[in-house]
C-alpha positions in Angstrom: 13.8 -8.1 9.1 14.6 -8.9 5.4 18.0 -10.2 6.2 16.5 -12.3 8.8 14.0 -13.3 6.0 17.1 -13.9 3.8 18.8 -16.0 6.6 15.7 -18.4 7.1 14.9 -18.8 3.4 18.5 -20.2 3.6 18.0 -22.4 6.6 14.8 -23.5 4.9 16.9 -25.0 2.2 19.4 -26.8 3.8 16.5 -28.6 5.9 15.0 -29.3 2.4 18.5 -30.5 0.8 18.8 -32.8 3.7 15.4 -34.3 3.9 15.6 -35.1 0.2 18.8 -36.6 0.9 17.4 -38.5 3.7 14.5 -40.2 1.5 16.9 -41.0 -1.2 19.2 -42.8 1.5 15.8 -44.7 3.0 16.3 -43.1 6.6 12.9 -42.1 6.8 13.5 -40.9 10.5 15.9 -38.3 10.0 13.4 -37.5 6.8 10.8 -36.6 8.9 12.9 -34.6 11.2 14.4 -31.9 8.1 10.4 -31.7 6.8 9.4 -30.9 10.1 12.1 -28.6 10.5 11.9 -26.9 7.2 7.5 -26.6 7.8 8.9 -24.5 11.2 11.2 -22.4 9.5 8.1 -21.8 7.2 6.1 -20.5 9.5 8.7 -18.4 11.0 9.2 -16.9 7.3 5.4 -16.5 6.9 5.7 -14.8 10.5 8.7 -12.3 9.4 7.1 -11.8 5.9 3.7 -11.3 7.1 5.3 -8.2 9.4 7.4 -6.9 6.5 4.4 -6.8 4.3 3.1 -4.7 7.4 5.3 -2.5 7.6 5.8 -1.9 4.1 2.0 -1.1 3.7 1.8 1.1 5.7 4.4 3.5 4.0 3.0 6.5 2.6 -0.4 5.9 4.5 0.7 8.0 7.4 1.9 11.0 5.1 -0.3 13.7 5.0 -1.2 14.9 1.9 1.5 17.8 1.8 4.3 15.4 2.4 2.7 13.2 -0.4 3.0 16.0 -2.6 6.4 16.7 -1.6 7.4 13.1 -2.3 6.1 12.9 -5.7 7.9 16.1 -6.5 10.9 15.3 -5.8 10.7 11.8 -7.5 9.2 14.2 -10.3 12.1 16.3 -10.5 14.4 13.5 -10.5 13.0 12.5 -13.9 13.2 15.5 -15.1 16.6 16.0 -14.7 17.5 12.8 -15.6 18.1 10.8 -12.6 16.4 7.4 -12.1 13.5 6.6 -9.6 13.1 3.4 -7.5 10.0 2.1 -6.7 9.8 -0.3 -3.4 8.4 -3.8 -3.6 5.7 -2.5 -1.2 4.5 0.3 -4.0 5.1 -2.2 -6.7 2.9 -5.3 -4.7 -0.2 -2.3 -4.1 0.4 -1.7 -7.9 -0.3 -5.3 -9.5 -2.9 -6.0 -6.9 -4.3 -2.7 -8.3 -4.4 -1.0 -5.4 -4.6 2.2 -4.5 -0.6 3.5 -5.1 1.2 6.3 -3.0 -0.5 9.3 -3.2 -3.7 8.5 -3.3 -5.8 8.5 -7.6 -2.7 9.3 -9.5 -3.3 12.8 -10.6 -4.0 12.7 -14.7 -2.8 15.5 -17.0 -5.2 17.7 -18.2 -5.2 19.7 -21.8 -4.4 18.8 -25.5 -0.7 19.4 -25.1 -0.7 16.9 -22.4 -3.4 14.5 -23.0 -2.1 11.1 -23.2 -4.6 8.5 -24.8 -4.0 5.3 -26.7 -3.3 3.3 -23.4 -4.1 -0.3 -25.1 -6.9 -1.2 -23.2 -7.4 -2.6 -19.8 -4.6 -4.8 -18.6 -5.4 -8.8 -17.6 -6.8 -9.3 -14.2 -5.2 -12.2 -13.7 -2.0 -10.4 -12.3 -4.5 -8.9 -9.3 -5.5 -12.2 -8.7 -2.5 -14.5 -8.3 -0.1 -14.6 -5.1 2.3 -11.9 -5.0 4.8 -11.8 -2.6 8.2 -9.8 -2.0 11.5 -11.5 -2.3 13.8 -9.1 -2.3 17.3 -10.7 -1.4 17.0 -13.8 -2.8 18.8 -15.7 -4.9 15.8 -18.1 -5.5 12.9 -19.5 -3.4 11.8 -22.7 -3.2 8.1 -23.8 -2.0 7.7 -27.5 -1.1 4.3 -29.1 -1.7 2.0 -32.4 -1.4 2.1 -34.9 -4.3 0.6 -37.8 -2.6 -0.5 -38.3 1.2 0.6 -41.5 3.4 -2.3 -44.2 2.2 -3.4 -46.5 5.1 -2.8 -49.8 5.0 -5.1 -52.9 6.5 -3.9 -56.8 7.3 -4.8 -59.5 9.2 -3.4 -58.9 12.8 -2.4 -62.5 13.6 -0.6 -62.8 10.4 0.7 -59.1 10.5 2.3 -59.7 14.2 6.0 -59.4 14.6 6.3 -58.1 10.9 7.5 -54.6 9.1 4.2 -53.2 8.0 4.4 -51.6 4.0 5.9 -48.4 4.4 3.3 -45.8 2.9 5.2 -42.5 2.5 3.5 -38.9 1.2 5.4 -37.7 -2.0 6.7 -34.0 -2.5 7.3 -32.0 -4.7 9.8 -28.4 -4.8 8.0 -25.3 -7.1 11.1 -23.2 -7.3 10.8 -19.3 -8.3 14.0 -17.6 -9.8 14.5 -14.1 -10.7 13.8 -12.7 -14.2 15.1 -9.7 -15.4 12.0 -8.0 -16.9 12.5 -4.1 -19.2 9.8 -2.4 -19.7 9.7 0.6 -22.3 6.4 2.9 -22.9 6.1 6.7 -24.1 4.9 9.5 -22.7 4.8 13.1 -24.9 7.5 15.4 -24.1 5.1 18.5 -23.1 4.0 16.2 -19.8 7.2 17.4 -18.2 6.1 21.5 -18.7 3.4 20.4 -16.1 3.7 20.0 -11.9 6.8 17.5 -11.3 4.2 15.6 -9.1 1.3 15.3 -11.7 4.8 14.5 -14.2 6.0 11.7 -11.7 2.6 10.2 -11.3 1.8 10.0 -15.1 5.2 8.7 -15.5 4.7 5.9 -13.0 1.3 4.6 -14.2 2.8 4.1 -17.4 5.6 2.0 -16.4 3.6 0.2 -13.5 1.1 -0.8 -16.5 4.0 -2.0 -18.8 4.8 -3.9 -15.9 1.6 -5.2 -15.5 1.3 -6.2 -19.1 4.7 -8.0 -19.1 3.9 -10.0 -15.8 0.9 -11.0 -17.0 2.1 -12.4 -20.1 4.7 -14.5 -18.3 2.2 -15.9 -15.7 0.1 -17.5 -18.2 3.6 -18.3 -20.6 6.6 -18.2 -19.1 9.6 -16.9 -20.1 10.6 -17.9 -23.7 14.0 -19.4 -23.1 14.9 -23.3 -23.6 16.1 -23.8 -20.1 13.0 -21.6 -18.3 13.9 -18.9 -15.5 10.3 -18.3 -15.1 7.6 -20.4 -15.3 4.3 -20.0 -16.3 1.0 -21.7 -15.6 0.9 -23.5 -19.2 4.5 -24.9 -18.6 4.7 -25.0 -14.8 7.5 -27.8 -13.5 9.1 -28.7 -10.4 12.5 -29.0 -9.5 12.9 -32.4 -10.9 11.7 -31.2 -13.9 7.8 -33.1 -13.7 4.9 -30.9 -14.6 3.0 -29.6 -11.7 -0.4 -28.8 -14.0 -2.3 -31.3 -15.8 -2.4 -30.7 -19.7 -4.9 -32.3 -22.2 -5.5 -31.1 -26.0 -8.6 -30.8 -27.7 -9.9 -30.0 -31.4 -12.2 -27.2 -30.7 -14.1 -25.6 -28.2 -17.8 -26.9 -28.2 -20.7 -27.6 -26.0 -18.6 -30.0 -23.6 -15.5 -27.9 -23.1 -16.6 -25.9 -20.1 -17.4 -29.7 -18.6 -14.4 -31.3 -19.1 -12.4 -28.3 -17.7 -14.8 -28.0 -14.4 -14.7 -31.5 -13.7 -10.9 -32.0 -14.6 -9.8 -29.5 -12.1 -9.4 -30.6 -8.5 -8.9 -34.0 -6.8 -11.0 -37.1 -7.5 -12.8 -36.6 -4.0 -13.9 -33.5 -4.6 -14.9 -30.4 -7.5 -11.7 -28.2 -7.1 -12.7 -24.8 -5.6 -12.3 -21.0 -6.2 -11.2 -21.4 -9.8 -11.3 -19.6 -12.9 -11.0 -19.9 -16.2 -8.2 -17.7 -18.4 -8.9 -17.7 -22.2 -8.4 -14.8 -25.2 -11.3 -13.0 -26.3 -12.0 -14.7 -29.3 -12.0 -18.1 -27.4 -14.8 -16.4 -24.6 -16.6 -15.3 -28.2 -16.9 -18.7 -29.6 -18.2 -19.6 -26.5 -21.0 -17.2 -26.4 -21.9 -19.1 -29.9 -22.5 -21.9 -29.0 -25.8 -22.8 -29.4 -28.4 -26.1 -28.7 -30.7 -27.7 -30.4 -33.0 -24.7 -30.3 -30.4 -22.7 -32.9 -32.0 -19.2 -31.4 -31.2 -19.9 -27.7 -27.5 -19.7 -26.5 -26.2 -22.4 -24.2 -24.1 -20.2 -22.1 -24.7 -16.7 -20.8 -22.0 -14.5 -20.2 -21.8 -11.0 -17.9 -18.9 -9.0 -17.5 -18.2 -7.2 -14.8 -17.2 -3.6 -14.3 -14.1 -3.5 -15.8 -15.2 -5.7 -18.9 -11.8 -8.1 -18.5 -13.7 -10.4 -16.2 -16.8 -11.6 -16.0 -18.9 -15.2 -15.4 -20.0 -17.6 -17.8 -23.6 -19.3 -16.5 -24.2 -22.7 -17.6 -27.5 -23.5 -15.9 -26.5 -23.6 -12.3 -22.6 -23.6 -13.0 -21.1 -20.2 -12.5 -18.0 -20.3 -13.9 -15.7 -16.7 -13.4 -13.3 -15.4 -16.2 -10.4 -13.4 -16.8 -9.6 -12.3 -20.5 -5.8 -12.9 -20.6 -4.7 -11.7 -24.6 -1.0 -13.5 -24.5 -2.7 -16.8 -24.7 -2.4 -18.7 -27.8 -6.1 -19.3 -29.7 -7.6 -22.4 -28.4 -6.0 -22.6 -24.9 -7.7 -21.9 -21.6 -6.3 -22.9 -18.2 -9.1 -23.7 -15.3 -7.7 -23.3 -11.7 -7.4 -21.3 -8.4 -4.8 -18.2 -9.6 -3.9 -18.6 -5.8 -1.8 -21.4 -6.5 0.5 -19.3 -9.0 3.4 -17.3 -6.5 4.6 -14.1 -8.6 7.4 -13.1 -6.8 9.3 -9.6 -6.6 13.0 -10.2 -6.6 14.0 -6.1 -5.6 13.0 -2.6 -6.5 11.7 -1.4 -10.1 14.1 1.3 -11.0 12.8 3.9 -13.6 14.0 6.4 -15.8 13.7 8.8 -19.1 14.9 9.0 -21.9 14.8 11.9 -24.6 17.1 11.0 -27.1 15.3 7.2 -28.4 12.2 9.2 -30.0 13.5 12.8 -30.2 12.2 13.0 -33.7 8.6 11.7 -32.4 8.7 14.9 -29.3 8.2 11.6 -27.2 10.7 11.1 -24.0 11.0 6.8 -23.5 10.4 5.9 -19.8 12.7 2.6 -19.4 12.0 0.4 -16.1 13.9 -2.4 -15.1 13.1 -4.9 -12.2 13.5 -9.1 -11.2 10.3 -11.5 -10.9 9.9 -14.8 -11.0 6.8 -17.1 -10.9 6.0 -20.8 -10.9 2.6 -22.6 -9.7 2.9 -24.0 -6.0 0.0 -26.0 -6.2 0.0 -30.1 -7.2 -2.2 -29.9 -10.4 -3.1 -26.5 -9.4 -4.6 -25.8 -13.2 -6.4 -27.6 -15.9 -4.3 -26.3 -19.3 -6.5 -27.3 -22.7 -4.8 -26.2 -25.5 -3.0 -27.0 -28.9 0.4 -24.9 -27.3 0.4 -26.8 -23.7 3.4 -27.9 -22.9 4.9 -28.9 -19.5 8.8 -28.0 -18.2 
């Protein structure tokens, strides 16, 4: 099924090729022939994905739990001895959803010898709450969307009769996602691997499934930090003709009409844009808080976390507003949107293994991952970026 994936992804492409082509040579007919080709071989690729996804989901649901054991074990002693692990794109999708991973609660260490604490804190939601989907195979992926719709046009009838009418076409625009490749290195003390191989394994994999976590979540927000970007993130999302896809203002400092001018900002003139959240640091959600009125006792904004303390909403009267605490933002910038229009895409496996020799002195073994992802929004103006570090392309 992922080769036939592979094999409409490329179809997909050459339908888009030609269609741009097309609208470049003024032929709208044979234009709107390649869209409506390349929407059906969209479908069909939703279709095909949607079963993969199945599939893939429901690997290491129908183990019992011996034969979960037995899995974890042997990926255990693998590590142990030295050889690397893979993790599938279907384990790696449950993991930044944070979803339950295979096995079940990974099983924690117990004891001082084997106690591992100093985690850095809860990771950003925001990488359980964009789009996450599994490319493997791909060379790059490419996800057209709306710009402008086809406006109608009025005239008078007599005078209009036997005339071309003004052509009124919708504008598009290409989000393309390429494949990063992302390391990730985190510690673990060397007296984990004198416990079970499977408790080892599944200490082992939380650790490099939350360095992964941490990474992605930096990049969604910032992108990659090359000159020519391979990933793009929300702050400096572009199409591929190089035009921003999110709309950016500055401002001086966060005060009593910030939250406003975000909200209202966000979404098309017609309407208040929907499902959206706002992604800021700490300190930013802090000053906030502060804020106060004319009364200097009463607080203009309320603010409730949640469970997990990273997210929470802000209450301004009757505007709920959710957040997400994302730490890899620059002070001062906060970015207002659906995360549904930001795609993080898996490009293949995440391979992990150990190392003993990097911190031998330290009694720590290294656990090194290494895996491909890519990201870009796929949403026309899909966020509202305020900051002094926005940037777009």
């Amino acid at each position: 099924m992922k080769r036939k994936l592979i094999a409409l992804a490329a179809d997909r492409k050459a339908a888009l090729d030609a269609a741009e082509a097309a609208l470049n040579a003024g032929d709208k007919a044979v234009y709107d022939e390649k869209m409506a080709e390349a929407r059906n071989i969209e479908g069909q690729m939703n279709d095909v994905n949607a079963l993969i996804q199945a599939r893939e989901a429901s690997f290491g649901s129908s183990m019992s739990e011996a034969e979960t054991r037995d899995m974890m074990a042997e990926r255990g002693n693998d590590l142990i001895n030295h050889r690397s692990v893979v993790l599938s794109s279907a384990e790696i999708m449950r993991a930044l959803r944070n979803s339950v991973t295979i096995g079940g609660t990974l099983v924690q260490p117990t004891g001082g010898d084997s106690q591992v604490r100093g985690d850095g804190g809860a990771v950003s939601s925001i990488v359980d709450l964009v789009q996450v989907q599994d490319l493997t195979g791909l060379g790059a992926y490419e996800v057209p969307y709306l710009i402008s719709e086809m406006a109608g046009q009025v005239g008078d009838l007599a005078a209009k009769s036997g005339t071309a009418r003004t052509a009124s076409d919708p504008s598009f625009g290409i989000s393309v996602i390429k494949p990063l490749e992302v390391t990730t290195t985190t510690f673990v003390d060397r007296n984990l691997a004198k416990i079970s191989p499977a408790n080892y394994f599944a200490s082992v994999q939380q650790m490099a499934l939350r360095a992964l976590r941490r990474k992605a979540a930096a990049l969604i927000v910032n992108g990659d930090e090359f000159d020519s970007h391979v990933m793009l993130g929300i702050k400096n999302a572009a199409n591929k003709a190089g035009s921003a896809i999110v709309v950016s203002d500055t401002y001086s400092s966060i005060g009593v009409n910030t939250l406003d001018e975000l909200y209202f900002a966000y979404g098309a003139t017609s309407e208040l844009g929907g499902q959206a959240t706002l992604f800021l640091k700490k300190g930013d959600l802090k000053a906030i808080g502060e804020l106060r009125g004319t009364n200097e006792k009463q607080r203009l904004f309320t603010i409730t976390p949640n469970g997990n303390g990273n997210q929470g909403v802000i209450a301004d009267g009757g505007m709920q507003i959710p957040y997400v605490i994302v730490p890899d933002l620059a002070d001062g910038d906060l970015i207002y949107g659906n995360p549904l229009n930001y795609l993080l895409g898996l490009f293949g496996d995440y391979e992990i293994r150990i190392d003993e020799s990097v911190k031998a002195v330290e009694r720590l073994h290294t656990v090194l991952g290494d895996v491909a992802i890519g990201g870009n929004v796929i949403e026309d103006k899909g966020f509202v970026c305020f900051g002094t570090s926005v940037s777009a392309g």
